[in-house]
N, C-alpha and C positions, 0 to 999 in steps of 0.2 A: 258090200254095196260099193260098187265103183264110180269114185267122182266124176269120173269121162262118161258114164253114159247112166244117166238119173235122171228121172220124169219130172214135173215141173215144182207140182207138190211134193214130191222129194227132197228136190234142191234146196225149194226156198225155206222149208225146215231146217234143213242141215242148217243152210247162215246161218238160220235165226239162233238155232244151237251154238255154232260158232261165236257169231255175235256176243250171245246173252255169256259164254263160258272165258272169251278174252277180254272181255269189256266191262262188264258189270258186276267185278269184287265191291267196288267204291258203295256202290250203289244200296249192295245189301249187307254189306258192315255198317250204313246207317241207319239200313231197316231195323240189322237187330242190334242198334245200339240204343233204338228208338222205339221197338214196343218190347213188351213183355213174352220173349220169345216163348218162355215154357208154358206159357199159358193157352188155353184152349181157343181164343178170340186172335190172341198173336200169331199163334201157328195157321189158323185162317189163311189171316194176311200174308203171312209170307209166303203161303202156297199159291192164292191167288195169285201175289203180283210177279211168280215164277210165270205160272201157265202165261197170265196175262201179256206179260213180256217175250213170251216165247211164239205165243199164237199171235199177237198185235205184228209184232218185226215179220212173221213167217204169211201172212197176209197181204202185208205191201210189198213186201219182196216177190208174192206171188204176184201180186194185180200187175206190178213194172213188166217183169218180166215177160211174166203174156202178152203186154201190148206191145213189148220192144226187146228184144233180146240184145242186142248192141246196145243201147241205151242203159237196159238195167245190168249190162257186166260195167259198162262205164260207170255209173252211179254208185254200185257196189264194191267194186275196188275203190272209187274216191272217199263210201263212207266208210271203210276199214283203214285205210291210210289216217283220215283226218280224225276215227273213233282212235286210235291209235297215239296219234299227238293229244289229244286232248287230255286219255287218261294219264298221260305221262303228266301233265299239269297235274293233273289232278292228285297224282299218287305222291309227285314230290312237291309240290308245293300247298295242298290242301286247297285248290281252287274249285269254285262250283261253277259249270258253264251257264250260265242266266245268260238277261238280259244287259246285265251291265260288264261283265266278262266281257261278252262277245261286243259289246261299245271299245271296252281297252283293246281287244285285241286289231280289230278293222279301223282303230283310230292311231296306232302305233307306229313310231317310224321305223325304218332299217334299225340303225344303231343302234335301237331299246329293244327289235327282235332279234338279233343278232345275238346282243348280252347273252341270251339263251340255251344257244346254241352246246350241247355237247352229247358226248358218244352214248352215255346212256339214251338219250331222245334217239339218234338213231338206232341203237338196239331196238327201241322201241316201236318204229317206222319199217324197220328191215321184218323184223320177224313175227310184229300183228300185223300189217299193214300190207309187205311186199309181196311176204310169202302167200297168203293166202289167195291174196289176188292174181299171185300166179296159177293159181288153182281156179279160181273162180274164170279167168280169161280162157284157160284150154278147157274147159267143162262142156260137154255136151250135152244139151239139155234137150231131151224128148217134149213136145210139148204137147198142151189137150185141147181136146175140141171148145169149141164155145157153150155147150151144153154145160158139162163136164166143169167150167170154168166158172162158169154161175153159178153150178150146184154148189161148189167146195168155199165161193166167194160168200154165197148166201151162209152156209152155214158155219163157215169163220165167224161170221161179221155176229149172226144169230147168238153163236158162243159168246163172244165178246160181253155183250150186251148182258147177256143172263149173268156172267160172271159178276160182271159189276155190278149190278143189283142187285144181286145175292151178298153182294160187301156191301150193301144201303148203311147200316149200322158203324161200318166204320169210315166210312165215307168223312167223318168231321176230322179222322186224323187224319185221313192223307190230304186234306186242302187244310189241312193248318202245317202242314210239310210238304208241300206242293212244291215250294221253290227248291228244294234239296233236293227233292224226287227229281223233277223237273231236269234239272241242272245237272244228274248225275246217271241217265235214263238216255241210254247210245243209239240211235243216231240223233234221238227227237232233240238232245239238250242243244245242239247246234244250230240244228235248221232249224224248229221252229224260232228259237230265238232269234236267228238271225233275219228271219221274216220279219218278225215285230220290232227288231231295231231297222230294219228301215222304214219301215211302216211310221215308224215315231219320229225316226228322223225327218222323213218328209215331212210330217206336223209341224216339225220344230223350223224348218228350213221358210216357213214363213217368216213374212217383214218382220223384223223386231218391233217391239208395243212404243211406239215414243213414250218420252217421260214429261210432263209439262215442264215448259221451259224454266230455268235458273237466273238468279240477280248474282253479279259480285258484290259483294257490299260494303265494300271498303279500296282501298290502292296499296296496301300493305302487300309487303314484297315476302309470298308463303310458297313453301315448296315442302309437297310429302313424295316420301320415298316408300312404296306398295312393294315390299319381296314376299313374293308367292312364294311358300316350303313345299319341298316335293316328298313324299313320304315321311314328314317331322313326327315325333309321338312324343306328347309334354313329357311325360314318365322317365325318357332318356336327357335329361336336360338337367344339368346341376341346378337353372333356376327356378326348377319344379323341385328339386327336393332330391334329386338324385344323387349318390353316395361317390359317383366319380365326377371330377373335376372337368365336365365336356364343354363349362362354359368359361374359359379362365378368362377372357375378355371382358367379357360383358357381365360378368358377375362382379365387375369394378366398375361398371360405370354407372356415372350418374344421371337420374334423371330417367331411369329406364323402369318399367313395371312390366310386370309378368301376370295374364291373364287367363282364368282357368276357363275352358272353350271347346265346346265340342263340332267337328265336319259336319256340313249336310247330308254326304256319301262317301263311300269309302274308294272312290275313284277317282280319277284327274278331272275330267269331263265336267261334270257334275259339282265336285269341290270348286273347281275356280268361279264358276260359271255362281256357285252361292255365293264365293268370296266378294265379287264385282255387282252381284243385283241388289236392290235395297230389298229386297223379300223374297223366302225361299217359296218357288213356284215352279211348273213344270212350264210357264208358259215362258216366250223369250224377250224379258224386257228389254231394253236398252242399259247396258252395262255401262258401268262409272267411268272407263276410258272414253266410250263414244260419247256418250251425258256430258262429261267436261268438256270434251273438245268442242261438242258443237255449239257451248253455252260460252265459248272466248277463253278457255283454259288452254294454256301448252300444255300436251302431253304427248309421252314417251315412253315405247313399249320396248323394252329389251328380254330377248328370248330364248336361253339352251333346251328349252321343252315344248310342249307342244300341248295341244287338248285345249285351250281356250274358246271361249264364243269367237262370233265372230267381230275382228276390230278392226272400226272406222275412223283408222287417226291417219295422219299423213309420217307420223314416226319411228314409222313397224321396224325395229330393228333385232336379225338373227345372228345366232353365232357366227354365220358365214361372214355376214356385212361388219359385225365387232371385231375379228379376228386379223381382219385387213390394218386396222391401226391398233394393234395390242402387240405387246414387248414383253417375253419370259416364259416360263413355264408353265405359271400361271395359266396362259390362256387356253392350253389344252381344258382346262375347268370353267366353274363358275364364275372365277376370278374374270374371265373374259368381259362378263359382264358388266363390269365397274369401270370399262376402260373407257378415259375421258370425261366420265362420270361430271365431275364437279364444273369442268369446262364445258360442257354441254347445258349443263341449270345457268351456267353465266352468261351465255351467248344468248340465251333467250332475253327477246323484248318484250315479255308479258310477266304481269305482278304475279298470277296463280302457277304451280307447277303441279301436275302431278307425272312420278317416273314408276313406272311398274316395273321390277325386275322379275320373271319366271324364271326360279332356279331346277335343277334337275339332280342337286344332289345326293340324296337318300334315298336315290331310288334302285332298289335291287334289281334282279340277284346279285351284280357283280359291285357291291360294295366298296370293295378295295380299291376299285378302281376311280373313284369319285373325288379321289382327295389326292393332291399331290403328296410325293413321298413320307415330307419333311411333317402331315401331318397326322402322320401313322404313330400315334400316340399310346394306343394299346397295341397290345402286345401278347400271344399272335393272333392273326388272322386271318379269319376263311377266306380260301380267292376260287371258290368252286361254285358252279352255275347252282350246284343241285348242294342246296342249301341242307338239307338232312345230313349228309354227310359229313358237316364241318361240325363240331362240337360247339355245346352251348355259349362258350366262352369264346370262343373264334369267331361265331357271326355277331356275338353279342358287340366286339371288339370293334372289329369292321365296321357296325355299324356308328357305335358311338364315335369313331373317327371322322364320320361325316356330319355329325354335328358340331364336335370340335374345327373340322374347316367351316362349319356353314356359323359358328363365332365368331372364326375370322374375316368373315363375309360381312356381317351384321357390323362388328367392329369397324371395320373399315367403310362401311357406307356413312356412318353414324361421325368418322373422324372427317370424312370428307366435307359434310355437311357442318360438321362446327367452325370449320373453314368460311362459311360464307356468312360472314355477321351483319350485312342487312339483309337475311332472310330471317325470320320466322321461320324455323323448319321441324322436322317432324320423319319417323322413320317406324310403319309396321312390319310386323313379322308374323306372316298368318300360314299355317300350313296347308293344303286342300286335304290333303286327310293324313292317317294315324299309320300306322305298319306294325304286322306279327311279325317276330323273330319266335316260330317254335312252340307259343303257347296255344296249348291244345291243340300240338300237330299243324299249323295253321301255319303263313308263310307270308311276306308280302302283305298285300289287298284286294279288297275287292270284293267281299263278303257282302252279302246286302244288308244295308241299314238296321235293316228291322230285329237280324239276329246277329251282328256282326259284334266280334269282340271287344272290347273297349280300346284295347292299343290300337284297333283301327280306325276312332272316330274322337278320342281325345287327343287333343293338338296342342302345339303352342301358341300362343297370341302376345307376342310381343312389342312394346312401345317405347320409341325416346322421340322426348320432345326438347328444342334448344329452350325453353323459357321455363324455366326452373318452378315461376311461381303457376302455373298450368295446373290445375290440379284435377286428378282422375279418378274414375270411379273405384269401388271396393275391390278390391284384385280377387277378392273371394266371389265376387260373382260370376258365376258362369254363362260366359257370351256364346252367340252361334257368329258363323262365319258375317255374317248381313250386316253387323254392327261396322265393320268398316267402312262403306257404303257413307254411312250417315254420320259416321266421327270425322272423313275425310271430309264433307259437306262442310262442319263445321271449324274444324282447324283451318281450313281455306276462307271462310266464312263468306260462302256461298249459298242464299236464300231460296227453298222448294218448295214446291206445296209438296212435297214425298216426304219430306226429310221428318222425320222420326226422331224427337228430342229422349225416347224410353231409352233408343238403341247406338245414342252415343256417349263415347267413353270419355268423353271430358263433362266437367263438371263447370 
């Protein structure tokens, strides 16, 4: 049968063959990781969701193409290129395309798609992706009458249907594994998602909810320092318990507690977005930057990352705008961040402070590169995009050197601030969410909540306060992101009708 001259329902089989035989390893290693393949109800399933997948792809591939031939080779090269990229995430970092994937990926800047960047991905682009497409563009496709195009549409569609209700019975697993299926199911894990994240996005992109208005309640001269952790996981942190020394700084100082805390998601978006609201909601309150500012509070956003709500200060400062008055080597990093720092809380003419720093440390693949030289503590380390590659002990390295800089960070905020002795001051360390290095094949984040591994949703939650006799809650209890929100309220001592006395950490 020759690719150059094949009827239309020919064709769009073949993809769908093609499709279903480049794309869809991931998909059925989780099927049969996931029933009981040798059994008589298992093998069902896996037959159905072959045909399924084979006739559902070979179906729309036919309806495009009858309406448009130009349009459906345009659409079919672009879903083999982009099916292409995807499974390469998929294969080397253990990522499932949903709906919050496809938020990291469309909210992403250069720099963090960049990091990515290497020759396996294009192997991967070149030879599922290019070649085929060069196949599918020279193809000449016989097409059918409209008769002909109804009969074969009707009784696809007819198939479809019977199939799946002839799986009635098991119909409870596949929607209790719907996201994985979902997520891992070429082309639909994209597009449709990427439908419904914008569909959500425009919900969200309404007003923000006002919060009713705030009292200051005192003239006492208070300043907190809010660092947002980029990829932090308690686990890797000697002041969780961990067997190497990643916190040599701050495991001496005083006045500091360490809190057990789990993310509201395992992605930037989402995480900060908990970190800033007093309660975790899908809807968009008015977050603790805009809340303070508009109630007579200075504040000050300093930024190497990206993914926050949106903020209504007059403050907004990025790497670009830091980088202009920063001095050393430092400022290639987070260190940027700090610059000025203590001279900036003393210029201001107002009693409350708050300074948000978003850092971008911990965040892969490219590890090593996150931390200047001198703070390449372990030894070796992986400096490869495609993290599979580098042995346990090499990404494990790299990455705990990014909390060893992101001590140095914390360190240094905390000495800055003991500098200024008519402040009241105060210093979190909350991460937006957790990171796999490797367990269970798994990579990074981004896992959804619901089944997502514990390294990706257990964080640090870190505190120094300059007033020694302050005293805080149990460090065994276990907070969610929201508690900041309303311990910042209170450390400012700032009066709400929101403010939530369960959900803050002083006593």
């Amino acid at each position: 049968m020759q690719i150059y001259n094949l009827k239309l329902t020919q064709f769009a089989l073949l993809m769908s063959f093609v499709n279903f035989l480049f794309f869809h390893f991931p998909f059925f290693k989780f099927v049969f990781q996931n029933v009981h393949h040798k059994s008589f109800n298992g093998i069902i399933i896996i037959i159905s969701l072959v045909v399924l997948m084979l006739v559902a792809n070979a179906f729309v591939f036919y309806l495009v193409f009858f309406l448009s031939r130009i349009v459906g080779k345009f659409l079919l090269v672009l879903v083999f290129i982009i099916n292409a990229v995807a499974v390469y995430f998929i294969n080397t970092y253990g990522v499932i395309i949903d709906g919050t994937m496809i938020g990291n990926v469309l909210n992403t800047n250069y720099d963090e798609a960049s990091s990515f960047f290497s020759l396996k991905l294009i192997l991967y682009i070149f030879f599922l992706g290019v070649v085929p497409a060069f196949y599918i563009i020279k193809a000449k496709i016989v097409n059918v009458t409209l008769k002909k195009f109804l009969i074969t549409s009707s009784l696809a569609l007819l198939f479809i249907i019977l199939v799946a209700f002839a799986n009635a019975s098991n119909w409870l697993w596949i929607d209790k594994n719907s996201k994985q299926l979902g997520g891992l199911a070429m082309p639909w894990s994209y597009s449709v998602n990427t439908a419904l994240f914008y569909i959500h996005k425009h919900q969200k992109n309404k007003k923000e909810i006002l919060l009713p208005d705030a009292t200051i309640k005192d003239n006492e001269k208070a300043v907190v320092v809010l660092v947002i952790g980029e990829s932090a996981r308690s686990q890797n942190f000697s002041l969780y318990g961990y067997k190497k020394n990643t916190n040599p700084l701050l495991s001496k100082t005083e006045n500091l507690s360490s809190f057990q805390a789990t993310s509201c998601a395992t992605y930037t978006t989402a995480g900060v977005k908990c970190i800033l609201e007093h309660k975790n909601t899908d809807e968009l309150y008015e977050i603790l930057p805009n809340y303070l500012y508009r109630n007579n509070v200075e504040v000050v956003w300093r930024t190497t990352n990206w993914g926050e709500p949106p903020v209504h200060i007059r403050k907004y400062q990025n790497r670009d705008t830091l980088v202009k008055d920063c001095k050393g080597d430092g400022c290639n990093y987070d260190e940027v961040l700090l610059t000025g720092l203590k001279e900036q809380i003393l210029a201001s003419k107002k009693n409350k402070i708050l300074i948000v720093l978003h850092t971008s440390t911990s965040h892969g693949p490219t590890y090593s590169k996150k931390y200047p030289p001198q703070f390449e503590t372990f030894k070796p380390v992986c400096n490869s995009v495609e993290l599979a590659n580098c042995s346990k002990a090499e990404l494990i390295n790299a990455y705990d050197n990014t909390i060893v800089y992101t001590d140095y960070i914390l360190h240094n905020v905390i000495e800055d601030l003991e500098q200024l002795k008519e402040y009241k001051s105060a210093m979190f360390f909350v991460s937006d969410h957790g990171e796999s290095l490797g367990e269970k094949n798994l990579y990074m984040h981004g896992v959804p909540i619901s089944f997502a591994p514990k390294e990706q949703y257990e964080i640090p939650f870190i505190v120094w306060t300059s007033n020694k006799n302050l005293k805080q809650r149990n460090p065994n209890d276990i907070l969610s992101q929201n508690y900041v929100f309303h311990s910042v309220l209170n450390f400012l001592n700032i009066q709400s009708p929101i403010y939530d006395e369960k959900m803050n950490i002083f006593k």
